[in-house]
C-alpha positions as CSV (number, residue, x, y, z in Angstrom):
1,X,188.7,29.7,-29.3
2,X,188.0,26.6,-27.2
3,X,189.5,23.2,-28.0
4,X,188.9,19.9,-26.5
5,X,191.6,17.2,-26.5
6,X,191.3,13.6,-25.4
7,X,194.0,11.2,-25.4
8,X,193.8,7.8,-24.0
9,X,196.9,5.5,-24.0
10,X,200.2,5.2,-24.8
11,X,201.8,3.9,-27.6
12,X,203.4,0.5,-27.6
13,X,204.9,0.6,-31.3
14,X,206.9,-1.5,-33.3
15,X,209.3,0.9,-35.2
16,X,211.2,-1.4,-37.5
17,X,210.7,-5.0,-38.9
18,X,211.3,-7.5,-37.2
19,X,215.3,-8.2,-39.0
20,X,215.6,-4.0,-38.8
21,X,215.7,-4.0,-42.7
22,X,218.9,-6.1,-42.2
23,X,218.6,-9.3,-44.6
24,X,221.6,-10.5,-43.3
25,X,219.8,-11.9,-40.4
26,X,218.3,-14.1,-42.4
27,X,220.8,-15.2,-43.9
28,X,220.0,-13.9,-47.7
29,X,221.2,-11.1,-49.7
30,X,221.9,-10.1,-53.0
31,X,224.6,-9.8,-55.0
32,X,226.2,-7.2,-57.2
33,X,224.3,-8.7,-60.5
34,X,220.8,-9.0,-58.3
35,X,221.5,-12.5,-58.2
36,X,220.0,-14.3,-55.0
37,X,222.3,-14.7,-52.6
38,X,221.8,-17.5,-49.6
39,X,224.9,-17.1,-46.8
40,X,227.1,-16.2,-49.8
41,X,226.2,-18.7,-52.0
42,X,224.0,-18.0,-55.2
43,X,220.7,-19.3,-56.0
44,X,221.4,-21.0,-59.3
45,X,218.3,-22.1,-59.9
46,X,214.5,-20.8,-60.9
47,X,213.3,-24.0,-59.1
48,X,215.2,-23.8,-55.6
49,X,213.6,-19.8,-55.6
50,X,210.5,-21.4,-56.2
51,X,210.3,-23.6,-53.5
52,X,211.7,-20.8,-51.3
53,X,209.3,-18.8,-52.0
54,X,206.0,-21.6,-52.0
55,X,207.3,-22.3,-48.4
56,X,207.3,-18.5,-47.1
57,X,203.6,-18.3,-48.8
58,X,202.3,-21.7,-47.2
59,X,203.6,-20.8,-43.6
60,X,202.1,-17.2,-43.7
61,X,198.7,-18.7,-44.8
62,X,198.9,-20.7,-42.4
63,X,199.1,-18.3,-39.6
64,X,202.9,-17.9,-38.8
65,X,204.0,-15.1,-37.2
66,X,204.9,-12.3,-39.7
67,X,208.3,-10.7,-40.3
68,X,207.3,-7.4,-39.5
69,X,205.4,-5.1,-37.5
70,X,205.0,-1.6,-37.6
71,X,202.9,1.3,-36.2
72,X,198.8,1.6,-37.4
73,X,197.3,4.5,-37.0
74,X,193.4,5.5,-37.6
75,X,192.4,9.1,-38.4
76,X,189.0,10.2,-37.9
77,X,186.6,13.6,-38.4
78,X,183.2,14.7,-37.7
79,X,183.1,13.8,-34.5
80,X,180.6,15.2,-31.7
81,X,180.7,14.3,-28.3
82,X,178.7,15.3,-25.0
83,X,179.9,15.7,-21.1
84,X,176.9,15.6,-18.4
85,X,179.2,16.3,-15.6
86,X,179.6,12.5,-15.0
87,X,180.9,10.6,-18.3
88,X,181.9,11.7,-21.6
89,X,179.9,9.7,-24.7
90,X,179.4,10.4,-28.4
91,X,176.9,12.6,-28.9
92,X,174.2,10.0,-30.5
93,X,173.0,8.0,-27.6
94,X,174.6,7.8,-24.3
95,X,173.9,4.2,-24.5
96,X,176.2,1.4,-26.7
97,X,178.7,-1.2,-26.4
98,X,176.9,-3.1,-29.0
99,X,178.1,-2.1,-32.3
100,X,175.0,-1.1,-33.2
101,X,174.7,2.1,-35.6
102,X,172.0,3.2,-34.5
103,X,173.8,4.3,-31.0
104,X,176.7,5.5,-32.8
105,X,177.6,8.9,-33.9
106,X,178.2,9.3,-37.8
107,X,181.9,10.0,-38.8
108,X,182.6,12.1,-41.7
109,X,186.0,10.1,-42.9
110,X,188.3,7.9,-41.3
111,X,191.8,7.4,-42.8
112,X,194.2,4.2,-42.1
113,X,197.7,4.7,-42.1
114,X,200.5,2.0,-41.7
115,X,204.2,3.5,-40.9
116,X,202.7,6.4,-42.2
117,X,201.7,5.5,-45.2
118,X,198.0,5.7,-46.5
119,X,196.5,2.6,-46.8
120,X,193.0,4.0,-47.5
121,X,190.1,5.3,-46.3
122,X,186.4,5.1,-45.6
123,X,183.8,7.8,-45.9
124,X,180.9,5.7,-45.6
125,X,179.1,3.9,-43.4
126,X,181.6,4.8,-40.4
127,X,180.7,5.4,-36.7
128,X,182.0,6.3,-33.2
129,X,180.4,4.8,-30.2
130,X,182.3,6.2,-26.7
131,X,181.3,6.1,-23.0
132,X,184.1,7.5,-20.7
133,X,182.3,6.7,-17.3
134,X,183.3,8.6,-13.9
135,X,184.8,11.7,-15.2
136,X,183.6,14.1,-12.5
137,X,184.9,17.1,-10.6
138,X,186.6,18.7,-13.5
139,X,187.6,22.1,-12.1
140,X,185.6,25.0,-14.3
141,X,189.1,27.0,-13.7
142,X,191.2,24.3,-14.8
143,X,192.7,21.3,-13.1
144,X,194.3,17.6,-13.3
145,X,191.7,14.6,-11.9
146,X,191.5,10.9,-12.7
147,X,188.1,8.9,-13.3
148,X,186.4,6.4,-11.6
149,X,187.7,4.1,-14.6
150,X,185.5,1.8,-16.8
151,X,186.6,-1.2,-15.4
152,X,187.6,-2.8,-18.4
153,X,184.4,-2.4,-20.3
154,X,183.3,-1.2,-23.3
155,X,183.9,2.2,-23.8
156,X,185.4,3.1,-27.3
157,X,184.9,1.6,-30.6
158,X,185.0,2.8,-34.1
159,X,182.5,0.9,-36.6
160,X,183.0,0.4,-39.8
161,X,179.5,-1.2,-41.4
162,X,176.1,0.0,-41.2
163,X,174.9,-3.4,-39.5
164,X,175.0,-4.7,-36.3
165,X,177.5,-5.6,-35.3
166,X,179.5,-3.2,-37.2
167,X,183.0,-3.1,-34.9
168,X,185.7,-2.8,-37.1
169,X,187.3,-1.9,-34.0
170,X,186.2,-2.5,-30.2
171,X,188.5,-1.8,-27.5
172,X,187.6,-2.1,-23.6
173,X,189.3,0.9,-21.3
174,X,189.1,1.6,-17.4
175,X,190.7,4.1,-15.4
176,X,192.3,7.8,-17.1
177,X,193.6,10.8,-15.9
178,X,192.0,14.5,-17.3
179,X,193.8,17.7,-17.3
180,X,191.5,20.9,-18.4
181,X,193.1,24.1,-19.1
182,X,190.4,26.3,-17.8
183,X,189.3,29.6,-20.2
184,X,189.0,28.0,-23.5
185,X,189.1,24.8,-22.9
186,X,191.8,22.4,-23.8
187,X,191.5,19.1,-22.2
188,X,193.2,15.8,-22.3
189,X,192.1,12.6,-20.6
190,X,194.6,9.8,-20.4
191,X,194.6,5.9,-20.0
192,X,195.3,2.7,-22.0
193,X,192.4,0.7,-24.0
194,X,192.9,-2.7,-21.6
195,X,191.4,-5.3,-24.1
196,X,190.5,-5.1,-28.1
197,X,187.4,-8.2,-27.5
198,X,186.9,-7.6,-31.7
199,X,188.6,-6.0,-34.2
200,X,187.6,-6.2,-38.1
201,X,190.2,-3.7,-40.1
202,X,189.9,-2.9,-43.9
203,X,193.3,-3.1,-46.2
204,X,194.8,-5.9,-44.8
205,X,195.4,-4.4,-41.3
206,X,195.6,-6.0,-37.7
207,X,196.2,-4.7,-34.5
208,X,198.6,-6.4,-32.0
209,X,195.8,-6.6,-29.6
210,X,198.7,-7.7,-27.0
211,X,200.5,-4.3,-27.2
212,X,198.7,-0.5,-25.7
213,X,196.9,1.5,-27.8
214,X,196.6,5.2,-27.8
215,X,193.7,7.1,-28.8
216,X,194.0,11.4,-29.2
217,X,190.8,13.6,-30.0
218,X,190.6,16.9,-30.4
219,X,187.8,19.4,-31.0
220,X,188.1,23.3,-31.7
221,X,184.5,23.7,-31.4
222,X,183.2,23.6,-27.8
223,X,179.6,24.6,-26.7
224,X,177.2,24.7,-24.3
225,X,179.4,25.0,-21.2
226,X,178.0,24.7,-18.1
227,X,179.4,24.6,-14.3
228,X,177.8,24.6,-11.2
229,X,179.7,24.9,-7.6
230,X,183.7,25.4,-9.4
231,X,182.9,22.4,-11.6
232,X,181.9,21.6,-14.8
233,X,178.7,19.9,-15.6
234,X,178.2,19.7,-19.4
235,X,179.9,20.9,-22.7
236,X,179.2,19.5,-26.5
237,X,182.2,19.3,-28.6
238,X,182.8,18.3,-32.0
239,X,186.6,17.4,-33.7
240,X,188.5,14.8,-35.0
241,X,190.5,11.8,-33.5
242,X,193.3,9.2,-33.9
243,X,194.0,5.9,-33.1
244,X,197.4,4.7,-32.8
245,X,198.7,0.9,-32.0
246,X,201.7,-1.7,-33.3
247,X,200.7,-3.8,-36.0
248,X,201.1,-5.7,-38.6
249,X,199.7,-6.6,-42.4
250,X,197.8,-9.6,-42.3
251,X,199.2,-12.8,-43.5
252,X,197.3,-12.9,-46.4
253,X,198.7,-9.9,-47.3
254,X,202.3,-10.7,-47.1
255,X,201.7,-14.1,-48.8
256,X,200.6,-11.8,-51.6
257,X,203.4,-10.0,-51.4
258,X,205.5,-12.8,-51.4
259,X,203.9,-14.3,-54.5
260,X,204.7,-10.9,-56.1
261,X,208.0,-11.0,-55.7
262,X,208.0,-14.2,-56.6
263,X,206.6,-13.6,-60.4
264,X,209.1,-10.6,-60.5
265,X,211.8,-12.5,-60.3
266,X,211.1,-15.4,-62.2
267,X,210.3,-12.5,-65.4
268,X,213.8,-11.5,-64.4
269,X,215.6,-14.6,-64.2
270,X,213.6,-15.3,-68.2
271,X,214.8,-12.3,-69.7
């Protein structure tokens, strides 16, 4: 069995919110009868929680920087892809860059994770469009080589709408590293996505577009191998991927959340 594994980036995550699940950092608590607590003195009133609470909404709306961030992550199948012996690109057009569909290759789903926790997921309307230029002089016997690099163009980006432009995700990349096993072939090209120019996530998700990303695909189904003079010059490979990066919910989001916790506690507080 032949596999085919692409991985490009490493992972910048944030791993815990941004107080480490401590409330004590900002100053709040509860007490023993689920009381608000503020520094050790309780919140007596439904109006001062209220106004708490407006305050924490208004500022997230407003674009504050959330509490917390955490790790997003992007699974996707059907994927089919296509090396020439130069560059590796989805397997629908070897042109792109522009979000358009029509040079995009068709996913079959495409799953969004937060901390590891399902979020959702698309099965429509959901493409890949990849050029990963310079990848040449990939022993046919197996080997370690780095591309020419991209130079901070486009080169992967997962859409998420059958229009143009349909990025849901857009990420520039440049230079990688590529290992290939030999017999069989199990391959892994290496690098970090330099820029994310757009980015249009469903469920409330964002992308710290300041921190790496990672991207891993894999394919078990490798065909139509070809090498000339100890070196590879075309294969066809289909799989799945995932995209990993820190992020965090939007604010609208979390003002929602807020408000929710808001209206739970003022049922509590009139029981």
């Amino acid at each position: 069995m032949r596999t085919l594994m692409l991985l490009v980036g490493g992972v910048k995550a944030a791993r815990h919110a941004a107080f480490g699940g401590n409330d004590s950092a900002l100053g709040c608590g509860f007490g023993d009868d689920g009381s608000a607590m503020v520094r050790g003195a309780t919140m007596k009133t439904t109006t001062t929680l209220t106004a708490a609470l407006l305050v924490v909404g208004a500022a997230l709306m407003a674009g504050a920087a959330p509490a917390m961030a955490g790790l997003i992550e992007i699974q996707f199948t059907g994927l089919d892809l296509v090396y020439d012996g130069a560059k590796i690109v989805d397997a629908k057009s070897a042109t792109g860059g522009t979000g358009t569909p029509a040079d995009s290759d068709p996913l079959t789903t495409m799953v969004f994770l937060y901390n590891g926790v399902e979020q959702g997921r698309l099965v429509n309307n959901i493409f890949a469009d990849i050029k990963i230029l310079n990848v040449a002089g990939i022993p046919d016997t197996g080997g370690f080589i780095q591309t020419g690099g991209n130079g901070n163009t486009f080169g992967f980006d997962l859409l998420m709408s059958n229009s143009a432009p349909g990025w849901g995700l857009q990420m520039g990349i440049d230079k990688f590293s590529a290992f290939y096993s030999g017999s069989g072939i199990s391959m892994a090209v290496t690098g970090v996505a330099t820029s994310v120019p757009t980015q249009n996530l469903p469920f409330g998700l964002s992308i710290n577009t300041g921190d790496q990303i990672a991207i891993v695909v894999s394919s078990a189904n490798v065909s139509n191998i070809t090498a000339s003079g100890g070196f590879l010059t075309g294969f066809n490979a289909s799989g799945t991927g995932n995209v990993r990066a820190s992020g965090v919910p939007e604010p609208a989001t979390l003002a929602l959340l807020a408000a929710g916790l808001g209206a739970m506690l003022l049922r509590r507080r009139g029981r």
